[in-house]
N, CA, C and O atoms as a DFTB+ gen file, in Angstrom:
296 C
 N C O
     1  1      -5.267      25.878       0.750
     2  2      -4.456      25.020      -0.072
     3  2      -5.187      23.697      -0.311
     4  3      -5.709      22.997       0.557
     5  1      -5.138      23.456      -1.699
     6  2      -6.152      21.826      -2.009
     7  2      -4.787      21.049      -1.396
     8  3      -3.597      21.329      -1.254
     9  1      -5.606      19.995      -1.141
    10  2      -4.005      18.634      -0.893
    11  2      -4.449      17.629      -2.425
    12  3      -5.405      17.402      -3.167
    13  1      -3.244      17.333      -2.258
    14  2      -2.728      16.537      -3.607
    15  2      -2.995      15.548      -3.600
    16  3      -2.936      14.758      -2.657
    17  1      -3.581      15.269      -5.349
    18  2      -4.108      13.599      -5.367
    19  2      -3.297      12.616      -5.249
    20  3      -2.660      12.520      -6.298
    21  1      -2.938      11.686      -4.358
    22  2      -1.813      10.459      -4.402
    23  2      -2.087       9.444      -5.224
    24  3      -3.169       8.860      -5.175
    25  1      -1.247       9.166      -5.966
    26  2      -1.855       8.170      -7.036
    27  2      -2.301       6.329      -6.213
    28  3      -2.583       5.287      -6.806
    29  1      -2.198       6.581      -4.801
    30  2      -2.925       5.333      -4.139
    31  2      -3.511       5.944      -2.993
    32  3      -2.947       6.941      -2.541
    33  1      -4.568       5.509      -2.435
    34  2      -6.038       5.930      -1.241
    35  2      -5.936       4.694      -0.658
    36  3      -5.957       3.582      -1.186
    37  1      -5.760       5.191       1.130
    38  2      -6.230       4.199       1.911
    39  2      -7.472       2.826       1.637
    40  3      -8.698       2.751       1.720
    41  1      -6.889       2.328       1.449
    42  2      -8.191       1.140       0.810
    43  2      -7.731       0.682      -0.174
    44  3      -8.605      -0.039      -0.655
    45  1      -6.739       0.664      -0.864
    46  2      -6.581      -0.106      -1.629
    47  2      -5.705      -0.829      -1.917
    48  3      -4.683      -0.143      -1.938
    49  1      -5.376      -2.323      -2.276
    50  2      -4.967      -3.104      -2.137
    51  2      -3.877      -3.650      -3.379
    52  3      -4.040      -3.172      -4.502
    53  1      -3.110      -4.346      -3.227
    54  2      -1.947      -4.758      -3.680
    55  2      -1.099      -6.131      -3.823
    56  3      -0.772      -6.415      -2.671
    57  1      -0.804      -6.705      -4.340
    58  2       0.298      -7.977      -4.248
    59  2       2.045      -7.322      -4.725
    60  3       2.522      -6.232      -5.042
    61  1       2.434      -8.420      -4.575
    62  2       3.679      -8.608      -4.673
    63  2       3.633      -8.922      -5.814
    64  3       2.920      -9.908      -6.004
    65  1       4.381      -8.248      -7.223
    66  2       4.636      -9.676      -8.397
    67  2       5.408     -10.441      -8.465
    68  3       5.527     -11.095      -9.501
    69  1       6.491     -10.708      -7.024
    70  2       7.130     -11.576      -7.247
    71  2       6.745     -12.757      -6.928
    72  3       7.131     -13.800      -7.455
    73  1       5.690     -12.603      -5.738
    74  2       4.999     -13.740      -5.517
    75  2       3.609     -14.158      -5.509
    76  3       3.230     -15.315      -5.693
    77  1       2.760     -12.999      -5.250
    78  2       1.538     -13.256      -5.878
    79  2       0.802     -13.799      -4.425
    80  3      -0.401     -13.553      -4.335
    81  1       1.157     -14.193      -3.803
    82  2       0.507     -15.589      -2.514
    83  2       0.003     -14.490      -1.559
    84  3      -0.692     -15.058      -0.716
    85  1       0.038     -13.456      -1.373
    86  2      -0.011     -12.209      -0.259
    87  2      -0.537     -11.405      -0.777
    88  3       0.158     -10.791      -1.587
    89  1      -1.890     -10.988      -0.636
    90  2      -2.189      -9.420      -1.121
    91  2      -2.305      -8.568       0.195
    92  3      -2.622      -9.138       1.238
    93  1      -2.072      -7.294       0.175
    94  2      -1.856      -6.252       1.007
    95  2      -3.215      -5.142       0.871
    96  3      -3.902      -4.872      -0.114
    97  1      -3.267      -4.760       1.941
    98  2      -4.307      -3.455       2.311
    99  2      -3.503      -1.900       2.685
   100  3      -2.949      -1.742       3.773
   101  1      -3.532      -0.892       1.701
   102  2      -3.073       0.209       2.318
   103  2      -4.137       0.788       3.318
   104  3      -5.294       1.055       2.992
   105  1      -3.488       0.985       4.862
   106  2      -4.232       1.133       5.713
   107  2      -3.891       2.614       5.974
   108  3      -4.691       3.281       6.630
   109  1      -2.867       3.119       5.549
   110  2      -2.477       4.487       6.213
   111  2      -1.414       5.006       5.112
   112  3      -0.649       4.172       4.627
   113  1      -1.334       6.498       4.656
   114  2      -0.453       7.089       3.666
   115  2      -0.049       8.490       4.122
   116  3      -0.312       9.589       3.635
   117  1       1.020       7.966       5.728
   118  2       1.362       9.347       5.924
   119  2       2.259      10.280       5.142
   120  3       2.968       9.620       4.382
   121  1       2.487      11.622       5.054
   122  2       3.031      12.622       4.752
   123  2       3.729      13.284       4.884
   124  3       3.623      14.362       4.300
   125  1       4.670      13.062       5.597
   126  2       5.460      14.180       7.048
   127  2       6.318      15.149       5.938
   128  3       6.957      14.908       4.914
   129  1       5.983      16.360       6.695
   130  2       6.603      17.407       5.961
   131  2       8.309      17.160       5.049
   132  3       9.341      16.686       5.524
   133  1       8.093      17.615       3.832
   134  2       9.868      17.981       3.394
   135  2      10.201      15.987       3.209
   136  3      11.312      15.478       3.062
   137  1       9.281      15.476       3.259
   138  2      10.219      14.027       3.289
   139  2       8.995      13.287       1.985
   140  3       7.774      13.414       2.077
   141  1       9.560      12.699       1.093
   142  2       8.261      11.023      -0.137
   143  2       7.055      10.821       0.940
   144  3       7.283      10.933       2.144
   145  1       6.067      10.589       0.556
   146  2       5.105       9.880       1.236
   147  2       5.255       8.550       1.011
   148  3       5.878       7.998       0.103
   149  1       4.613       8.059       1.941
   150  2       4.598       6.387       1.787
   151  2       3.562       5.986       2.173
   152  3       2.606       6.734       2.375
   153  1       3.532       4.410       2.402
   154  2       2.239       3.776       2.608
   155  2       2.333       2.775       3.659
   156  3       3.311       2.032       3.574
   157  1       1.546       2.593       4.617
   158  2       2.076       1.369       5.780
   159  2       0.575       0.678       4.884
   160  3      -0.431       1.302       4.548
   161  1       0.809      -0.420       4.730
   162  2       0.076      -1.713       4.414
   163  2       0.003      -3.320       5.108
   164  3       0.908      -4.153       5.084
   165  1      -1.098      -3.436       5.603
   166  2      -1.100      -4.344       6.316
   167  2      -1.754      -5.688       5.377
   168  3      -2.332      -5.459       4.315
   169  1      -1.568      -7.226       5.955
   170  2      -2.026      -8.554       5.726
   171  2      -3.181      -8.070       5.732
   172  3      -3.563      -7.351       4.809
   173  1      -4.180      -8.468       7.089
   174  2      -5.059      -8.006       7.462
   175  2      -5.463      -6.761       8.405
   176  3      -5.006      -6.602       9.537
   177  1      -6.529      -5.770       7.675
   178  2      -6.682      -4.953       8.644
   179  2      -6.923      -4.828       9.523
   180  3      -7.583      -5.858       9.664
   181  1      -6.975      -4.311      10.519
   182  2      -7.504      -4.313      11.833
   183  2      -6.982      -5.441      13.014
   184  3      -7.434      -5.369      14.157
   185  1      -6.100      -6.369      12.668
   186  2      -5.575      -7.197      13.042
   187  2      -3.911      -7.186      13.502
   188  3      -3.008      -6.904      12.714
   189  1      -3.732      -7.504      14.754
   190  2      -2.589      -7.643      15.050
   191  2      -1.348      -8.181      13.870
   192  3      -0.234      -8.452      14.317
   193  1      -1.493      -8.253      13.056
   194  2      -0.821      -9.035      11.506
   195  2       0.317      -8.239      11.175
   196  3       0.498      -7.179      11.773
   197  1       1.292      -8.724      10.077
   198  2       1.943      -7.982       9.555
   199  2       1.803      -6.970       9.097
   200  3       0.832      -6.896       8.344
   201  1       2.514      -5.884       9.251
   202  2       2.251      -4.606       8.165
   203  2       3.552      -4.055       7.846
   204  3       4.496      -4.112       8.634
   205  1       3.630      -3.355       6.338
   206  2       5.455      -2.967       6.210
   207  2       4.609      -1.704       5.401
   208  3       3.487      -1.545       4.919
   209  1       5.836      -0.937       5.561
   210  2       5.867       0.501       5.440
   211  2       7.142       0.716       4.299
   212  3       8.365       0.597       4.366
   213  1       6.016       1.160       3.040
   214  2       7.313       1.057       1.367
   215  2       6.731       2.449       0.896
   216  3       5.711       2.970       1.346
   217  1       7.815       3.124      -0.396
   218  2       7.338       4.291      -0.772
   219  2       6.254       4.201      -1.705
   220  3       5.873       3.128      -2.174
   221  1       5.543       5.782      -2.093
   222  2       4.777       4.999      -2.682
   223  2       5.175       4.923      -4.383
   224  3       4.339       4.624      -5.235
   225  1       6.305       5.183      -4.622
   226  2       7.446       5.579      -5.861
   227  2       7.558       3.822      -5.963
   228  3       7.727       3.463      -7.129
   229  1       7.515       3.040      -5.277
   230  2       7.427       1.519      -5.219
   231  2       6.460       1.021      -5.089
   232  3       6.436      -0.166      -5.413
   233  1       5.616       1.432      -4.740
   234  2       4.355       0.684      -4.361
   235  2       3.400       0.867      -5.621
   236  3       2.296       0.326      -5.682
   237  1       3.879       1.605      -6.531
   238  2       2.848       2.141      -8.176
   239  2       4.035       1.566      -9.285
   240  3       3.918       1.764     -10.494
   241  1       5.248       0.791      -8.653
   242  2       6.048       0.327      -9.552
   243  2       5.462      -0.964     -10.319
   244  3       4.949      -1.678      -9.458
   245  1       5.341      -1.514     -11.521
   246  2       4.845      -2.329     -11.662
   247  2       5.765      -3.952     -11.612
   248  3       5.297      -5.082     -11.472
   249  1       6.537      -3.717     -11.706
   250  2       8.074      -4.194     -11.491
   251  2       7.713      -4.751     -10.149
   252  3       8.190      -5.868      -9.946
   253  1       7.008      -4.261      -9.210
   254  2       7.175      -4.606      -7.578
   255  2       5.898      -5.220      -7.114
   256  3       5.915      -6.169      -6.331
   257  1       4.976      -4.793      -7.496
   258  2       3.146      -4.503      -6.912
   259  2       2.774      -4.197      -8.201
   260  3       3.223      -3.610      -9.185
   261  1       1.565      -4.944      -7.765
   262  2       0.154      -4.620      -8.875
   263  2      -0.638      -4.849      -7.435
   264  3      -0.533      -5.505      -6.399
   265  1      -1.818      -3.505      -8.298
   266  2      -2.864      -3.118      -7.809
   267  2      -4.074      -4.660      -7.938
   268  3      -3.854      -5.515      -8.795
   269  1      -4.903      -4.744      -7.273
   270  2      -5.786      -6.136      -7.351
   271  2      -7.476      -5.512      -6.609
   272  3      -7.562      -4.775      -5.628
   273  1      -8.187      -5.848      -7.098
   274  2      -9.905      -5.218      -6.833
   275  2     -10.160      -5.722      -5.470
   276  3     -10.990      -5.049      -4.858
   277  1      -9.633      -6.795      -4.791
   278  2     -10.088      -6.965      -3.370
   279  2      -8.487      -7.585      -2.525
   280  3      -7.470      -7.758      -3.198
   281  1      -8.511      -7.790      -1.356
   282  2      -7.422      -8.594      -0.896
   283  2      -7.900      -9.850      -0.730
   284  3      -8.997     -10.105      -0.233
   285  1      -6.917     -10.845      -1.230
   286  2      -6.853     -11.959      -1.027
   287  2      -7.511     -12.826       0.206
   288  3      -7.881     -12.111       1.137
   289  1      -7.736     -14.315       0.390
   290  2      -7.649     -14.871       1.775
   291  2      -6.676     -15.163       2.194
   292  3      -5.821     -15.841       1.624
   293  1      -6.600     -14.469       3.822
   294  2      -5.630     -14.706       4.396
   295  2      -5.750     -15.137       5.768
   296  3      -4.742     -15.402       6.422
């Protein structure tokens, strides 16, 4: 069985459009059987930092997030 292209890959990054001041790193896009995939996205990677976990039906909304070529300083 091929696995399916997700329209977002670990690595790539995001803001908020409501605020813009925060860009995000998708660090992880688990799958769990029978249930949406989602995306846990962290501030900084590798770092004890914030990270929140959104679908990814929201996270490709443009309404919510836009995609951005690097993450921000944070």
């Amino acid at each position: 069985m091929t696995p399916r292209r997700l329209p977002v890959q670990v690595g790539d990054c995001f803001v908020k459009t409501s605020t813009k001041l925060r860009s995000y790193i998708v660090v992880a896009i688990p799958e769990p059987a029978g249930r949406p995939p989602y995306a846990i996205l962290a501030v900084r990677p590798g770092a004890d930092g914030e990270r929140i976990t959104i679908g990814l039906s929201a996270l490709i909304d443009p309404s919510l997030f836009r995609r951005v070529t690097a993450p921000g300083p944070e």
